[in-house]
C-alpha positions as CSV (number, residue, x, y, z in Angstrom):
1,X,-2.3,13.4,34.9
2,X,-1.3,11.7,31.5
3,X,-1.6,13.8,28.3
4,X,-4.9,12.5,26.2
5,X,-3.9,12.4,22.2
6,X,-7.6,12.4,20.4
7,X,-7.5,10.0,17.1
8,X,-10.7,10.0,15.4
9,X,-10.5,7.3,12.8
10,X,-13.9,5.9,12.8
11,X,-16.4,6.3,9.8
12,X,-19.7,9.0,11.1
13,X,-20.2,9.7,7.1
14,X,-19.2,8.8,4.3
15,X,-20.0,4.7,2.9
16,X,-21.7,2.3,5.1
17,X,-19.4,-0.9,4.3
18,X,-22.4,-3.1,5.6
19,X,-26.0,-3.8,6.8
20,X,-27.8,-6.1,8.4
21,X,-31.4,-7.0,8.8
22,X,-33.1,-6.6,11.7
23,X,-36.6,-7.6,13.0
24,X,-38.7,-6.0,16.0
25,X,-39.6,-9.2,17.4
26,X,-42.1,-7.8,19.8
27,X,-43.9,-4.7,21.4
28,X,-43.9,-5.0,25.2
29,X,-46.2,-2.1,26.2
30,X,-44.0,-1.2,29.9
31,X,-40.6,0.2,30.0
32,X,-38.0,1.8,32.0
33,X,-38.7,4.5,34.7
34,X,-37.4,8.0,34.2
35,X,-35.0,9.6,36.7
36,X,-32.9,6.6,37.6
37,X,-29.2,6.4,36.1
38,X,-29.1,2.6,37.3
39,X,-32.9,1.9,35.6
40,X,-31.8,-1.6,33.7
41,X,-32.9,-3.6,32.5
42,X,-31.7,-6.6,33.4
43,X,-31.6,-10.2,33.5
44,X,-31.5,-13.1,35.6
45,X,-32.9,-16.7,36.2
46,X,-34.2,-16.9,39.3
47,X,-36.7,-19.8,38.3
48,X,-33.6,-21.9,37.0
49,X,-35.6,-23.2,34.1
50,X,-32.7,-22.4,31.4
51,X,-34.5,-19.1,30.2
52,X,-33.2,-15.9,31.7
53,X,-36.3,-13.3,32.2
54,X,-35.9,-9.4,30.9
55,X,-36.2,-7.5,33.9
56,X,-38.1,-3.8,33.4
57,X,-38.1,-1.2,36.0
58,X,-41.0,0.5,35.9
59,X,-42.2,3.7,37.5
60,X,-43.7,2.2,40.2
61,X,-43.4,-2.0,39.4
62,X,-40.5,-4.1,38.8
63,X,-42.1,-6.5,36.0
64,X,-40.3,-9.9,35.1
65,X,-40.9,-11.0,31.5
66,X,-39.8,-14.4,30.1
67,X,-39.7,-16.5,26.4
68,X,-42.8,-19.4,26.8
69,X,-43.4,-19.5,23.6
70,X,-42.6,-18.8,19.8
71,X,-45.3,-15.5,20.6
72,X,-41.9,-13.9,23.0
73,X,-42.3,-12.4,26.2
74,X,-44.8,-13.0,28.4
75,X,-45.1,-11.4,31.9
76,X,-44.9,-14.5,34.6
77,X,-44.3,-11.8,37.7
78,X,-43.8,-8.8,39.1
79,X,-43.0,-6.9,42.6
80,X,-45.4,-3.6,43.3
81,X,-44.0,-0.9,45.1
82,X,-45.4,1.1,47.8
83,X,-48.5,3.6,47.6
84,X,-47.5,6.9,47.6
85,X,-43.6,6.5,46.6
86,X,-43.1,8.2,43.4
87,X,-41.3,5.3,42.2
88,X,-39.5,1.5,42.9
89,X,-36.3,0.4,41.4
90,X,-33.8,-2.5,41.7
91,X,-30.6,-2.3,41.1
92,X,-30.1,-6.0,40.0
93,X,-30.0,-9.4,41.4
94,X,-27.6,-11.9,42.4
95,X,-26.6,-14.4,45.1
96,X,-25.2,-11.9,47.7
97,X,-24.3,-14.1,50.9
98,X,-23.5,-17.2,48.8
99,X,-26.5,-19.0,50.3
100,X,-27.6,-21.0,46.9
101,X,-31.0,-18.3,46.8
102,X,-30.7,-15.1,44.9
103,X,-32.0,-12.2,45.9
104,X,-32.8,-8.9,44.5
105,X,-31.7,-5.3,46.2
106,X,-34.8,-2.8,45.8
107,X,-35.1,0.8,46.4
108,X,-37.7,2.7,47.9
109,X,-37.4,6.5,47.6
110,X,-38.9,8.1,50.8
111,X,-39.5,12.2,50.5
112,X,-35.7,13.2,50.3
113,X,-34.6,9.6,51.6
114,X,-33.5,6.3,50.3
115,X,-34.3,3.0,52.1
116,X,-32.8,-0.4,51.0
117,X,-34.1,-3.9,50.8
118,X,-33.2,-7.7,50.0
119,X,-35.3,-10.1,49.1
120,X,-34.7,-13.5,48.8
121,X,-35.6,-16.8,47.6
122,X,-37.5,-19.0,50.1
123,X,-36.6,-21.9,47.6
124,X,-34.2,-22.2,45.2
125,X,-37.0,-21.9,41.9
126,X,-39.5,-19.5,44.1
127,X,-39.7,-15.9,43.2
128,X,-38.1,-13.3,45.3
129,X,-40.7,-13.4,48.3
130,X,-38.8,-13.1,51.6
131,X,-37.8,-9.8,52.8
132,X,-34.8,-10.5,54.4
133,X,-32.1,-7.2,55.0
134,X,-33.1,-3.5,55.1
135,X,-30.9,-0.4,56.3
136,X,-31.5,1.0,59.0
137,X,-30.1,4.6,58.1
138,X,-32.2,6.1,55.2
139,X,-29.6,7.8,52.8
140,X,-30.3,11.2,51.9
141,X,-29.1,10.2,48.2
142,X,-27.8,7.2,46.2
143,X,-25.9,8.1,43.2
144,X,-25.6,4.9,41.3
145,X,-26.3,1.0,42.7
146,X,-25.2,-1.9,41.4
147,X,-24.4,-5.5,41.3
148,X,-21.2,-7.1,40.4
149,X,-18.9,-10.7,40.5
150,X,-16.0,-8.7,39.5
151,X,-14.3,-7.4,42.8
152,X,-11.3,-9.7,44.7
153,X,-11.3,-12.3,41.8
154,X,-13.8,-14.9,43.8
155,X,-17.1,-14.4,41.5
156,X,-19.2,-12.9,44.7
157,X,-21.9,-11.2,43.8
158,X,-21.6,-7.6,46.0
159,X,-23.4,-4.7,45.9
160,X,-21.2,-1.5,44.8
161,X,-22.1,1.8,44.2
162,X,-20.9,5.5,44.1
163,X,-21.9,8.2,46.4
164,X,-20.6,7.1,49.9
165,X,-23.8,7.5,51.5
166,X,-22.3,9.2,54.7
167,X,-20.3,11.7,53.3
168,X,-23.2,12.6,50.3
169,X,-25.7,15.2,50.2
170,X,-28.2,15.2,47.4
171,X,-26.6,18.2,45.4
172,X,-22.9,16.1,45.5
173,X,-21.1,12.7,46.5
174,X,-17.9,11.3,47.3
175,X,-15.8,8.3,46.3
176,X,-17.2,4.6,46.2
177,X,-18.0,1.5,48.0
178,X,-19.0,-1.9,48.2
179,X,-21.0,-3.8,51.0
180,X,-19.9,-6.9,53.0
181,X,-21.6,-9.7,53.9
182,X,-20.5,-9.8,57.4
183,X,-23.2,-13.1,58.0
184,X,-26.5,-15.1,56.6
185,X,-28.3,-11.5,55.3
186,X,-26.6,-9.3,56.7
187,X,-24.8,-6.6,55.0
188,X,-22.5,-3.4,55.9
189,X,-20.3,-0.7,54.2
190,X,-16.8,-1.9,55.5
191,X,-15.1,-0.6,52.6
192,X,-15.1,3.3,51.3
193,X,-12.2,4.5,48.2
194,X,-11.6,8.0,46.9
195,X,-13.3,9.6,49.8
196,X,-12.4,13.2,48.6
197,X,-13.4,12.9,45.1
198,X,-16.5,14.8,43.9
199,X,-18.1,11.9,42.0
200,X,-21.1,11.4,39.5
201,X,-23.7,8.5,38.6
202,X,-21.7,6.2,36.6
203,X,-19.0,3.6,37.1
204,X,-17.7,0.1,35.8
205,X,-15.6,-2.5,37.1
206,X,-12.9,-5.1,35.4
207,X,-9.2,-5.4,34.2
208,X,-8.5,-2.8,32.0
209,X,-4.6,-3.5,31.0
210,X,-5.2,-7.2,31.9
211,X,-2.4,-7.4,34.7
212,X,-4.4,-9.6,36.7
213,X,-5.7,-5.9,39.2
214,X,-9.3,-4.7,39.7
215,X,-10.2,-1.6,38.0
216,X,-12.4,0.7,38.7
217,X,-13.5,3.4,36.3
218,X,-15.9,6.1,37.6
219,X,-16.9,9.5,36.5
220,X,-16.0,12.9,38.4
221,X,-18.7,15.7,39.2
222,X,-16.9,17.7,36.3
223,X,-17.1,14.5,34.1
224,X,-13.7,13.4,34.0
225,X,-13.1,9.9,34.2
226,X,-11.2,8.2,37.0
227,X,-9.3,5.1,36.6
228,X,-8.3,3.3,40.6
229,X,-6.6,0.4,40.6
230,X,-6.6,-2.3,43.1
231,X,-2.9,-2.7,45.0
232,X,-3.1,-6.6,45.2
233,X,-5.2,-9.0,44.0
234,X,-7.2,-9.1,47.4
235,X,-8.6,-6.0,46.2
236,X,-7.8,-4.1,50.0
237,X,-6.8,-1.3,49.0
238,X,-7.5,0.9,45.2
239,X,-5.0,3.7,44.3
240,X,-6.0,6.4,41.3
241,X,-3.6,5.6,38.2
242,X,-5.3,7.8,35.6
243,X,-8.0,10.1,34.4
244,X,-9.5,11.3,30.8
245,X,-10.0,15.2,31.2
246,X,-12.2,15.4,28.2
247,X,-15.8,16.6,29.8
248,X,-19.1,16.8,28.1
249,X,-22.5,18.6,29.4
250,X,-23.3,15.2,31.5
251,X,-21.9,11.4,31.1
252,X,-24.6,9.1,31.9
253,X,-22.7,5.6,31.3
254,X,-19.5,4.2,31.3
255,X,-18.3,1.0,30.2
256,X,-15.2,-1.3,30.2
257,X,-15.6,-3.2,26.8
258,X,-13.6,-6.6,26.0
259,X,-11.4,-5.4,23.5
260,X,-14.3,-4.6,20.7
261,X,-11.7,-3.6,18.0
262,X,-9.7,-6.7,18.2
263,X,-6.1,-5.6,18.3
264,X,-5.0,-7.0,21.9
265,X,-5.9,-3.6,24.0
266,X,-9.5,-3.1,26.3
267,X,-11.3,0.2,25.7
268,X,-13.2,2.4,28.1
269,X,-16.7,3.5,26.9
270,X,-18.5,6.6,27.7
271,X,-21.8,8.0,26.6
272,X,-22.4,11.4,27.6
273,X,-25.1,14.6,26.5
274,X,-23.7,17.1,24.5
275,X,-26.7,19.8,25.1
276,X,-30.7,19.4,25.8
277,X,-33.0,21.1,23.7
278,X,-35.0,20.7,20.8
279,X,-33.4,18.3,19.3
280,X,-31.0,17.0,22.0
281,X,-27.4,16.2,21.3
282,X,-25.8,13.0,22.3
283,X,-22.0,11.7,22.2
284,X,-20.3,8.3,22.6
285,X,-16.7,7.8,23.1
286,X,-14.2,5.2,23.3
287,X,-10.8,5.4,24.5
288,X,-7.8,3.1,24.4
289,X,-4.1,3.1,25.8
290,X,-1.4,3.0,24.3
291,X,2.3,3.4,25.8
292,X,0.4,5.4,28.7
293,X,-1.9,7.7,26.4
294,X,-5.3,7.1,25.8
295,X,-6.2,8.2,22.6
296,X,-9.9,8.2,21.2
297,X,-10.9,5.8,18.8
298,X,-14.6,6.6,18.6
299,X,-15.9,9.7,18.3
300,X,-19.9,9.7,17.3
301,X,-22.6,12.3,18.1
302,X,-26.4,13.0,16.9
303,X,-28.9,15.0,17.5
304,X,-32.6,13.4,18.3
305,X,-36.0,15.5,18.4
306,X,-38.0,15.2,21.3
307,X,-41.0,16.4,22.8
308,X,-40.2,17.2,26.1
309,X,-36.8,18.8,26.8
310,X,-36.6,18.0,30.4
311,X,-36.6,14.5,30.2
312,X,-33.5,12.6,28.0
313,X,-31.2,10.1,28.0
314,X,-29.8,6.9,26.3
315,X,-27.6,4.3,27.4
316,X,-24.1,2.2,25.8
317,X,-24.0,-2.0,25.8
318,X,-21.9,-4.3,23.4
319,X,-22.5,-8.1,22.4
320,X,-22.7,-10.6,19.4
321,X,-25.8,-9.8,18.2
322,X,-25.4,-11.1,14.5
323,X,-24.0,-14.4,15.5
324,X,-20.9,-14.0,14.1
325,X,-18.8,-14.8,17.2
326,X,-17.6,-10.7,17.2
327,X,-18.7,-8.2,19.6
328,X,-20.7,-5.3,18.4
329,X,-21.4,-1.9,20.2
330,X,-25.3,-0.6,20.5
331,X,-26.2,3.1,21.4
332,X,-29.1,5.0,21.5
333,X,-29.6,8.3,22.5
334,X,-33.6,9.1,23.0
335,X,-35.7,7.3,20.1
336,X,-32.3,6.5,18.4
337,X,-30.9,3.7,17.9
338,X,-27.3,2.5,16.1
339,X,-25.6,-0.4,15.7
340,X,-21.8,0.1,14.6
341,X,-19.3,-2.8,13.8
342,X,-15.1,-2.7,14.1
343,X,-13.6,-3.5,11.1
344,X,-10.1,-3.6,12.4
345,X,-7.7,-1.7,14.5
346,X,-10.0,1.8,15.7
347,X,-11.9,1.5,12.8
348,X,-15.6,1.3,12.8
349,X,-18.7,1.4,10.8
350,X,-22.6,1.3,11.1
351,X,-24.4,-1.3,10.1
352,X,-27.8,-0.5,11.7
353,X,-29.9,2.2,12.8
354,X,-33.2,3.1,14.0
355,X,-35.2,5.6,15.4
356,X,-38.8,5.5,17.4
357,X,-41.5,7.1,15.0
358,X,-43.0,7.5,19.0
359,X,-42.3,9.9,22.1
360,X,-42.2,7.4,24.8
361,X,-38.7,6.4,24.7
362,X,-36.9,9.7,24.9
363,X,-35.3,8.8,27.6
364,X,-33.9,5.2,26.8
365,X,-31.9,2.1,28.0
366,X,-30.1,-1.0,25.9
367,X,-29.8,-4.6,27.3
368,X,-28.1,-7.2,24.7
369,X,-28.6,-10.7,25.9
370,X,-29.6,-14.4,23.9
371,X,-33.0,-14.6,25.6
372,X,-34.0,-17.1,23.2
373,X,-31.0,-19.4,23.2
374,X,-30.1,-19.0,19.6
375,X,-26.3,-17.5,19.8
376,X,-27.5,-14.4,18.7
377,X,-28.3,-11.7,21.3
378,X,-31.6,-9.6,21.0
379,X,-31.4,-5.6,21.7
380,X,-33.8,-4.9,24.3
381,X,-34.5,-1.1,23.8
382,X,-36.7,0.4,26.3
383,X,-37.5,3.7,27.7
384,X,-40.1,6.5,28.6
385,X,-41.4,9.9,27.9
386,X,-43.9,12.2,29.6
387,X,-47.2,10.1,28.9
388,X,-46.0,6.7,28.3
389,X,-43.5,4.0,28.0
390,X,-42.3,1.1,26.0
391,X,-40.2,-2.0,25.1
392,X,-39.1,-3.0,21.8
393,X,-37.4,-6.2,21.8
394,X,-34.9,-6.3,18.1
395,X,-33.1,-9.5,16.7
396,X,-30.9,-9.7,13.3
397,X,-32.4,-11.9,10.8
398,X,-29.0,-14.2,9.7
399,X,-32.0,-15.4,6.9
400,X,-32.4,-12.2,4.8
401,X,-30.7,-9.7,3.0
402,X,-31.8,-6.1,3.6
403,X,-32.8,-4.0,0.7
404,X,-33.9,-0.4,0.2
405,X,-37.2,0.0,-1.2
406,X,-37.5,0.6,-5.0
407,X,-39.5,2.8,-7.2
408,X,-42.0,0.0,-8.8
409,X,-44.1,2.5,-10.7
410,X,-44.0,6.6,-11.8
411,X,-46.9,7.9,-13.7
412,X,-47.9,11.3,-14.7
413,X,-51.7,12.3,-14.1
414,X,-54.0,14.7,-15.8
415,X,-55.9,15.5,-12.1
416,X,-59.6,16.0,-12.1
417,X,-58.9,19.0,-14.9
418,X,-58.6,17.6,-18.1
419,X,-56.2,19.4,-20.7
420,X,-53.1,18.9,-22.9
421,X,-49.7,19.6,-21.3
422,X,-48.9,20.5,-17.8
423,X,-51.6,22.0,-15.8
424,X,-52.3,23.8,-12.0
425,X,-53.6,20.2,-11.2
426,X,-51.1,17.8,-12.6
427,X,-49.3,15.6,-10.1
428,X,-46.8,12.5,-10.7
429,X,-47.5,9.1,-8.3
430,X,-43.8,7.1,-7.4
431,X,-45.2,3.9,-5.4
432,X,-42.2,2.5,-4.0
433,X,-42.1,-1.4,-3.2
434,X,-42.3,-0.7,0.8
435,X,-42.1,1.9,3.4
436,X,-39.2,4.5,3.5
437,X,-38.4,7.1,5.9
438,X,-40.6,9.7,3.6
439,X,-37.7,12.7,4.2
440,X,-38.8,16.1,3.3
441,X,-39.0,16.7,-0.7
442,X,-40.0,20.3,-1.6
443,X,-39.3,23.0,-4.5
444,X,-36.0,23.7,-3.4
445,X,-34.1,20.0,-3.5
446,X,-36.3,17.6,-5.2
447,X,-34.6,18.0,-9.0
448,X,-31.4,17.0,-7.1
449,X,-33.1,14.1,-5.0
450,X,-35.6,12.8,-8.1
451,X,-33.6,14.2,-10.9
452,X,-34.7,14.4,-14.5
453,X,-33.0,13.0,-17.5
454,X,-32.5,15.5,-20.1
455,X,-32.6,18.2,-17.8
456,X,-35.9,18.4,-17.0
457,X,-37.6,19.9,-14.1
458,X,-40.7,20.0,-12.0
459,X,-40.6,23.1,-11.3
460,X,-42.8,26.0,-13.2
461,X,-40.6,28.1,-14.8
462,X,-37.7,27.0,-13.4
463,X,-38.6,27.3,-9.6
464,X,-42.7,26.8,-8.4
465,X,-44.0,23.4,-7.0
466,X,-47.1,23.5,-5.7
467,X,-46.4,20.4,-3.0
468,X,-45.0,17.2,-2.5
469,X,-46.4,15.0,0.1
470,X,-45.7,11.1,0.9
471,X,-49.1,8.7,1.8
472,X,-48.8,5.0,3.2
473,X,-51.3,2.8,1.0
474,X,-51.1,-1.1,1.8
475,X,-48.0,-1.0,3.4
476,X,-46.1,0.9,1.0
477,X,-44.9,4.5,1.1
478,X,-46.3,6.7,-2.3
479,X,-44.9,9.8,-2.9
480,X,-47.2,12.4,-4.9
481,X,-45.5,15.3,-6.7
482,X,-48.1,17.8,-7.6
483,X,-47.4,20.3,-10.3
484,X,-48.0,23.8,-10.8
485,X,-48.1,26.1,-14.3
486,X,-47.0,29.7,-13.4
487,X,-45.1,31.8,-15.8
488,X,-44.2,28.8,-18.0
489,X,-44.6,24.9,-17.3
490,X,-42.5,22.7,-15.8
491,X,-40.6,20.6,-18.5
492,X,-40.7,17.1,-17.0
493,X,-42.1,15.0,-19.5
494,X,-43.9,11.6,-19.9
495,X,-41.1,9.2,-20.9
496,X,-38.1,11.4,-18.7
497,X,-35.9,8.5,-16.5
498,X,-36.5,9.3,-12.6
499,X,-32.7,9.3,-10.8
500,X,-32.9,9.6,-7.0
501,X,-29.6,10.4,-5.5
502,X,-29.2,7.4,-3.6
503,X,-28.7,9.0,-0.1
504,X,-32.1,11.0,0.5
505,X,-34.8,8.1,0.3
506,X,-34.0,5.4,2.7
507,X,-35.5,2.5,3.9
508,X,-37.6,3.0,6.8
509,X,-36.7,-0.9,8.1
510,X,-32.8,-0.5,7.4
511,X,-32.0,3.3,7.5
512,X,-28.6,2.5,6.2
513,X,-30.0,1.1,2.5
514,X,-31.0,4.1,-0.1
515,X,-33.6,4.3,-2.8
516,X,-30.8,4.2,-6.1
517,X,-32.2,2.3,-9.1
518,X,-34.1,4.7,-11.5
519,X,-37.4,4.4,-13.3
520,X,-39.1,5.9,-16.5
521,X,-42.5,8.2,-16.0
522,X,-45.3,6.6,-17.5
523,X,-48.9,7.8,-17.8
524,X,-50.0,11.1,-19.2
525,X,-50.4,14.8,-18.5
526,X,-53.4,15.1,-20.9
527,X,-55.8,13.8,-23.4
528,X,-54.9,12.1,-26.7
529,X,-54.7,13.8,-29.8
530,X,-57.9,11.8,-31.1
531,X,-59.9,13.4,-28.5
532,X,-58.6,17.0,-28.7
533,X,-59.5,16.8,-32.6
534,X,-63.0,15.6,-32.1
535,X,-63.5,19.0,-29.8
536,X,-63.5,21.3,-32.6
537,X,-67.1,21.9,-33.7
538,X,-68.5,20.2,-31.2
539,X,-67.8,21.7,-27.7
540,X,-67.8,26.1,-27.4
541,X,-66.8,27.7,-24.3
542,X,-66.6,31.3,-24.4
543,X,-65.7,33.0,-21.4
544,X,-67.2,36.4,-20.1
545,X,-65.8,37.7,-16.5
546,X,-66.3,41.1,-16.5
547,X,-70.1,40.1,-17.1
548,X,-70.4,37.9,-14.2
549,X,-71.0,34.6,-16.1
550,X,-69.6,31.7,-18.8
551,X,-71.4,31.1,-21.8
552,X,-70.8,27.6,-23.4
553,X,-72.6,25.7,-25.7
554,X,-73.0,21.9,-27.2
555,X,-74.5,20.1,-29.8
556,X,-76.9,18.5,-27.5
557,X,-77.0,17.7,-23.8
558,X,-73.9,19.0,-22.2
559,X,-72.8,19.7,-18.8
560,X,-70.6,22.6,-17.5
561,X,-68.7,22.2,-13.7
562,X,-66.4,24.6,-12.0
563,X,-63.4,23.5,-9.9
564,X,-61.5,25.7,-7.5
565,X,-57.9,25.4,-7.2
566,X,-58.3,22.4,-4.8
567,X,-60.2,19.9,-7.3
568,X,-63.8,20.5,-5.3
569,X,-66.6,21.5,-7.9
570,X,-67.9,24.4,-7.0
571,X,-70.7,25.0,-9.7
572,X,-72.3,22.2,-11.7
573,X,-74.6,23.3,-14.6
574,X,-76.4,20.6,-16.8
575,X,-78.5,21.5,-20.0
576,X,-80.3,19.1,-22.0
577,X,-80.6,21.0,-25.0
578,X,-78.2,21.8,-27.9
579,X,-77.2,25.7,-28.2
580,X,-75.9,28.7,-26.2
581,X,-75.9,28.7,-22.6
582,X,-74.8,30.7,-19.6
583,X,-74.1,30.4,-16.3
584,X,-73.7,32.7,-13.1
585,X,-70.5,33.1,-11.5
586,X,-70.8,36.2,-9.9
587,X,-71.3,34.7,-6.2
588,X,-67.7,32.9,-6.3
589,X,-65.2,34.2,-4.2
590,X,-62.3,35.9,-5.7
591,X,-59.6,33.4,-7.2
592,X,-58.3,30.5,-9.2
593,X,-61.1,28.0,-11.1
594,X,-61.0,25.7,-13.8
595,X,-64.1,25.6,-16.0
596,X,-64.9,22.2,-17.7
597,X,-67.8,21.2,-20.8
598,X,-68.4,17.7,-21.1
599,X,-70.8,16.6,-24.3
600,X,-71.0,12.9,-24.7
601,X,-67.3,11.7,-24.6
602,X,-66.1,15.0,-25.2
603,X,-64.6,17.7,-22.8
604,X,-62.5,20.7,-22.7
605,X,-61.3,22.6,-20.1
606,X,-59.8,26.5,-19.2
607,X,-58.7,28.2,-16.5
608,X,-60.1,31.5,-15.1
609,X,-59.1,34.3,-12.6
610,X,-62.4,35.9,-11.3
611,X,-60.8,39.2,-9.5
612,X,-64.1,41.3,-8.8
């Protein structure tokens, strides 16, 4: 076993170099089945009309989707399972005895068993409609299935898979195979490899050192990675040359990737799960050799919140999918989704991420493939959770620049309470010019995330907020900041210049892209001077607690109202002559009110604290 050096030398924090604009292109309301480690999606065009359809497993339905129109998807087929399986899956298509007709290889779980089919073609644009292979032995398990043209160099489809189904029991499997077509339809397991390793779910083939030899990388039951190597070019016979001894809770995929850092050298890819929980932790790895040492080159791992612990997942896929001609790597992890970019030798950087604002992709799966015929592939991400599922179907926009939302207006309000200054009902309004991700603002960060100019705060003497709390009005994200006076009041004033730190507020459509250029607080915390003048002689309020009620007078008709500490008016008193009045209070609760005396234009307004 060859020593493993780990060299981290990607960027995980730190500055984002670049972003890129991308646009969810369309909703597709099915998505991938839960409990399958080869779930898809996948491609293929069996109709030979140019335009590959998007393949989704679904629990119990394979469904075939395909670009008519400028609308996207539309469903044009799909293959039912049986009643009473738990679920149908396919693990891909292809032309398996060389025939001209593809077929597709289904699954159809049976109680504790597995049993196999083909269908084909019954002409060459005709949809898979002829049932025409099935095992005879139902398999007791079926670790991973799949299809590839990559074994003995002549671009066969075959079927491969790990778990030789002989030798596997449902709780562990050994080594891997591929089936022959031994005749028009007819298949068999001829060849078996690494019969007396304990393997996993996941495995990838392709030419790893480009010497012109199959590879075949697969994981162990303790998560290692194995690397065999074909011994001729024939592929007869595959001998283990190495292994990567680094092992995380579970590693759901691996990948060989073409080079995706550009210096001359192919990478192995794994994505693995760190822990499940709430959140759940997911890592992705890549690893290259050099001079017989395979050193990691990327090292990234987040944690995603779900609602449902039991069921996770993500998935690992590369391809050009800003139409530059470079490949780029997609993960996702749950209802998270990144997009990161090599900017030369084992260096990387993100230039796109996203995460579901739903539950139903917590377990997830990544397809990138031009659909659409454009040179720039789409990222199919598609999943499920415990109640539903989903598609979302993404494409980078080469025709716009992203941008973080900006503050486009700041104003101070006087609430429903009128009065000079910073009062119990005061609140600030930041509209922003779209929708952010609305992060968590409270009295313990948001001077450092909004920050004052001249040192001002929010905070009532020096550390009470009463709430901040974000809204979505017309598309946009508003952010209110409502005040409180305890002790002393906060110092923030009309006029201060609003600084947010350029990290917390991000874009909701580009995560990457911060909130960063500042604004100056408009509006007003109280009346005008004019106003407060005019008061004196005019308005008299004259507060008696201990006596059970408020006496107030006017020069004419006035009106008195009582406000609890939540704006609603609680006592509303109108008199429609000048003089003295009073007015009960001695059947409110115990608390916080604000009294208020309007008379013609005029009001004035003070607090209370009714304790019995």
């Amino acid at each position: 076993m060859k020593k493993m050096i780990l060299m981290v030398l990607i960027m995980i924090t730190g500055v984002i170099l670049s972003s890129l604009a991308f646009e969810q292109k369309q909703y597709i309301d099915k998505g991938t089945n839960t409990g399958v480690n080869f779930a898809g999606p996948f491609y293929c065009d069996y109709n030979r009309n140019m335009n590959d359809e998007l393949i989704i497993p679904g629990t119990n339905t394979i469904y075939f989707y395909e670009i008519q129109s400028d609308s996207g998807f539309s469903l044009i087929n799909q293959i039912d399972g049986i009643s009473g399986n738990p679920y149908l899956w396919t693990a891909g298509t292809g032309d398996f005895d060389s025939d001209g007709l593809k077929e597709i290889i289904l699954g159809y779980p049976e109680n504790d068993t597995a049993h196999l089919r083909i269908y084909e073609q019954s002409e060459s644009t005709s949809f898979f409609d002829n049932l025409v292979w099935q095992n005879d032995t139902l398999y007791t398990t079926i670790y991973n299935l799949g299809v590839t043209n990559k074994l003995k160099g002549d671009g066969v489809d075959r079927i491969c898979g790990l778990g030789i189904p002989w030798l596997s029991k449902p709780t562990k499997a050994y080594g891997w195979y591929y089936y022959t077509c031994i005749g028009d339809n007819q298949y068999e397991i001829l060849n078996t490899y690494a019969e007396s390793i304990s393997v996993g779910s996941e495995m990838d083939i392709g030419d790893i050192n480009g010497n012109g030899l199959t590879d075949v990388v697969f994981k162990s039951y303790k998560n290692y990675v194995y690397i065999y190597e074909s011994t001729d070019i024939m592929d007869t016979f595959f001998v283990k040359v190495d292994s990567i001894t680094e092992s995380g809770y579970a590693s759901d995929e691996l990948l060989i990737l073409p080079d995706i850092d550009r210096d001359g050298v192919k990478e192995i890819m794994k994505y693995q799960i760190d822990y499940v929980g709430y959140p759940t932790s997911y890592g992705y790895l890549i690893y290259e050799e050099r001079g017989g040492i395979f050193d990691t080159i990327f090292n990234r791992h987040f944690e995603v919140m779900t609602n449902f612990m039991y069921i996770c997942g993500g998935d690992i896929d590369y391809g050009d999918i800003d139409g530059d001609g470079i490949n780029e790597i997609v993960i996702s992890g749950g209802r998270h989704l990144e997009v990161w970019k090599a900017k030369g030798d084992n260096q990387f950087v993100r230039i796109w991420e996203w995460t579901d604002p739903t539950y139903y992709t917590i377990e997830s799966h990544l397809l990138c493939h031009d659909f659409n015929n454009n040179g720039i592939k789409e990222i199919i991400f598609t999943g499920c959770g415990i109640s539903n599922s989903l598609t979302r179907v993404f494409e980078c926009d080469t025709t716009r620049d992203p941008s973080a939302p900006d503050m486009v207006k700041a104003e101070a309000s006087d609430g429903v309470i009128v009065g000079s200054g910073v009062d119990y009902d005061d609140y600030i309004r930041i509209e922003f010019s779209g929708l952010t991700t609305e992060p968590r603002i409270n009295k313990s960060n948001i001077d450092s995330i909004l920050r004052l100019s001249g040192g001002h705060s929010y905070l009532a003497n020096g550390k009470y907020l009463d709430t901040c709390r974000w809204e979505k009005e017309g598309g946009k994200s508003v952010l209110y900041i409502e005040l409180t006076e305890i002790l002393s009041p906060p110092t923030v004033e009309v006029g201060d210049t609003i600084y947010p730190d350029g990290v917390t507020i991000r874009s909701f459509e580009y995560p990457l892209l911060a909130t960063s250029k500042p604004i100056v607080l408009g509006g007003s915390f109280g009346p005008t001077g004019l106003e407060v003048e005019r008061e004196e002689g005019e308005v008299g309020i004259e507060i008696e607690v201990n006596k059970g009620y408020i006496k107030w007078e006017t020069k004419g008709r006035g009106e008195l109202e009582v406000y609890d500490i939540k704006g609603s008016v609680v006592i509303r008193d109108e008199r429609e002559r000048k003089g003295e009045n009073r007015t009960e209070i001695n059947h409110l609760k115990n608390g916080i009110y604000f009294i208020k005396v309007k008379y013609k234009d005029i009001e004035i307004t003070k607090k209370i604290v009714k304790i019995r």
